[in-house]
N, C-alpha and C positions, 0 to 999 in steps of 0.2 A: 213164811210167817215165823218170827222170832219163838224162840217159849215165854219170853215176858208177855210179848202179845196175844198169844193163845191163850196166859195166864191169865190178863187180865178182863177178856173176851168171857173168858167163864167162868171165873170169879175164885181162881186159886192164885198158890205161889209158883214162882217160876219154877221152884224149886221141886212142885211136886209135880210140876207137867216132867222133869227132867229125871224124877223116879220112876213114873208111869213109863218114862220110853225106856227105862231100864230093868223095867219088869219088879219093882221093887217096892212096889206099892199099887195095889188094888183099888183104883177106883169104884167109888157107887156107879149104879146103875145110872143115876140121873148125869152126875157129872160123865161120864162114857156118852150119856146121849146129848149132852150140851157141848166137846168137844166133836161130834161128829157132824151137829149143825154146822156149829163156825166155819167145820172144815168143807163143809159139804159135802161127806162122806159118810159110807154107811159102817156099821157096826161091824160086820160084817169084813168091811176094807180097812179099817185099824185095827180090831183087835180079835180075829181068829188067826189063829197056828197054825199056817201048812205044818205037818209032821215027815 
């Protein structure tokens, strides 16, 4: 899936799906949990850190 279409799946710019994968912008809680529907994935499998 493109970032336009993730973008538009949960209701942002593509712009900021493309700063969330750059670590550069903090998504809310809600939007974190409306791109892990779309994607079908858990919280958990997008956004923790192995260290």
């Amino acid at each position: 899936m493109s970032q336009e279409e993730l973008a538009k799946k949960v209701g942002v710019t593509r712009q900021t799906i493309g700063l969330i994968e750059q670590g550069k912008y903090n998504p809310s809680l809600q939007l974190c949990i409306s791109i892990c529907k779309t994607l079908d994935k858990t919280l958990d499998d997008l956004f923790w850190e192995d260290k």
